[in-house]
C-alpha positions in Angstrom: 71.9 -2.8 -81.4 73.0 -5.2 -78.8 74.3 -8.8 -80.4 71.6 -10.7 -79.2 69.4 -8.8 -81.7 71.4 -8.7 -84.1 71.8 -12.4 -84.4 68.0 -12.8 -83.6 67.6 -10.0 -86.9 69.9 -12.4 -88.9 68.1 -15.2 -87.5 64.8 -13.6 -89.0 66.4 -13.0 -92.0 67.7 -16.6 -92.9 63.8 -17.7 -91.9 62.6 -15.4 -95.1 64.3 -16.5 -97.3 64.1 -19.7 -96.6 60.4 -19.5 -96.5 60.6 -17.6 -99.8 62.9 -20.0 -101.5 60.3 -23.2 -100.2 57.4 -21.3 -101.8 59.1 -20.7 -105.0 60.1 -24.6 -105.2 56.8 -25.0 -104.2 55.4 -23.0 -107.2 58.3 -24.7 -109.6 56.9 -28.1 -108.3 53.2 -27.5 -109.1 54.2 -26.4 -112.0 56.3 -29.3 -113.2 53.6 -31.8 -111.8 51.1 -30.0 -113.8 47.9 -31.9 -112.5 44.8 -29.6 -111.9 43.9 -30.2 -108.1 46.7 -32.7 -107.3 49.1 -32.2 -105.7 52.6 -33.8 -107.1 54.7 -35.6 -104.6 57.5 -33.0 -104.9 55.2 -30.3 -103.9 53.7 -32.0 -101.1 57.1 -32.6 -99.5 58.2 -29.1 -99.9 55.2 -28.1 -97.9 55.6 -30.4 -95.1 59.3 -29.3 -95.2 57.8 -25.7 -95.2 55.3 -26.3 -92.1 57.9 -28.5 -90.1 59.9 -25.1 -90.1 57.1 -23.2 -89.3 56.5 -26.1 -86.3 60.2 -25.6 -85.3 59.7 -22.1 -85.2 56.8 -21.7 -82.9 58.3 -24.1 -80.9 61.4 -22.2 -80.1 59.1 -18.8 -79.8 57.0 -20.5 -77.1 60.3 -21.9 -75.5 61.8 -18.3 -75.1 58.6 -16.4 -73.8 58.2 -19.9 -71.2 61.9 -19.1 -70.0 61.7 -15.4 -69.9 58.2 -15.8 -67.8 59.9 -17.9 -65.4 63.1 -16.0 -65.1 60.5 -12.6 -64.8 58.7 -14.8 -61.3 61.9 -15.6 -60.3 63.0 -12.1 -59.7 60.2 -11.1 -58.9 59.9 -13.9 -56.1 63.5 -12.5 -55.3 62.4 -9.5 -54.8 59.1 -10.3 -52.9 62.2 -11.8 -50.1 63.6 -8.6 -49.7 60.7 -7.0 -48.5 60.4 -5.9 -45.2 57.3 -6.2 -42.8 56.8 -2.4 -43.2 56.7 -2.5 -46.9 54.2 -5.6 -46.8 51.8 -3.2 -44.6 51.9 -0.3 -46.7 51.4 -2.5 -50.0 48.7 -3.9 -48.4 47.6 -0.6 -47.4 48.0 0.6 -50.6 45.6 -2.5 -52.2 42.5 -1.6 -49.5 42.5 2.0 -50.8 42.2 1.1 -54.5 40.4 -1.9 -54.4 36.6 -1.7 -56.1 33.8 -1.6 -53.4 31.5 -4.4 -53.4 28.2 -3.5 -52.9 26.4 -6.3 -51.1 23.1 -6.3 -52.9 25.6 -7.5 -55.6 26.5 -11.1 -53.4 24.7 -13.9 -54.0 23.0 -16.2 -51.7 24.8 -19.4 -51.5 22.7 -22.2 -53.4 21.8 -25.1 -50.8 21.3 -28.8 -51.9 18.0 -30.1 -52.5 17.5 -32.9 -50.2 16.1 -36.2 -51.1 12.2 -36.5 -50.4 11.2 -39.3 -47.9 8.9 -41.2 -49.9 11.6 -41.6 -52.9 13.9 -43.0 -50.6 11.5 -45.8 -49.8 10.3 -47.1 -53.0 13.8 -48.1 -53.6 13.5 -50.6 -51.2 
């Protein structure tokens, strides 16, 4: 186990039990505020505290894959560079031979305008 996964383990860790220690103050809270239906003030900010981190955590997660998708095109784009007329060709090549056939029975007619009639034009004179 590398040390990027073992901090992101650690990492997941610390999350639950966090999350497990807000829903037990959560549960402490209700019951303390002891009002059927409401909810007590306590308990309402330990939620919110309880979503925020959830927030925070999607936040970072969609951070990461966005970075990791742009690093993947920019090798990939890197790559792409380094290829040589030849290899174009053949991947190209390549593409034609397992591409799906298109029958064209299957192609649509292009779908013209309707054009004004004449007399409509005139009665808004």
């Amino acid at each position: 186990m590398d040390s990027s996964s073992c901090a992101a383990a650690a990492s997941n860790e610390a999350v639950a039990s966090v999350a497990t220690a807000i829903a037990v103050q959560a549960a402490v809270a209700a019951a303390v505020g002891g009002q059927e239906g409401k909810e007590s003030l306590a308990a309402s900010i330990i939620r919110l505290k309880a979503e925020q981190q959830q927030a925070r955590e999607a936040k970072k997660r969609l951070a990461r894959d966005l970075h990791n998708a742009q690093r993947r095109a920019s090798r990939l784009k890197k790559r792409a560079r380094q290829l040589t007329d030849i290899d174009l060709v053949e991947v190209l090549k390549m593409r034609e031979v397992h591409a799906p056939v298109v029958e064209p029975a299957a192609v649509l007619p292009p779908v013209e305008k309707p054009s004004a009639p004449d007399d409509v034009l005139a009665e808004d004179d």
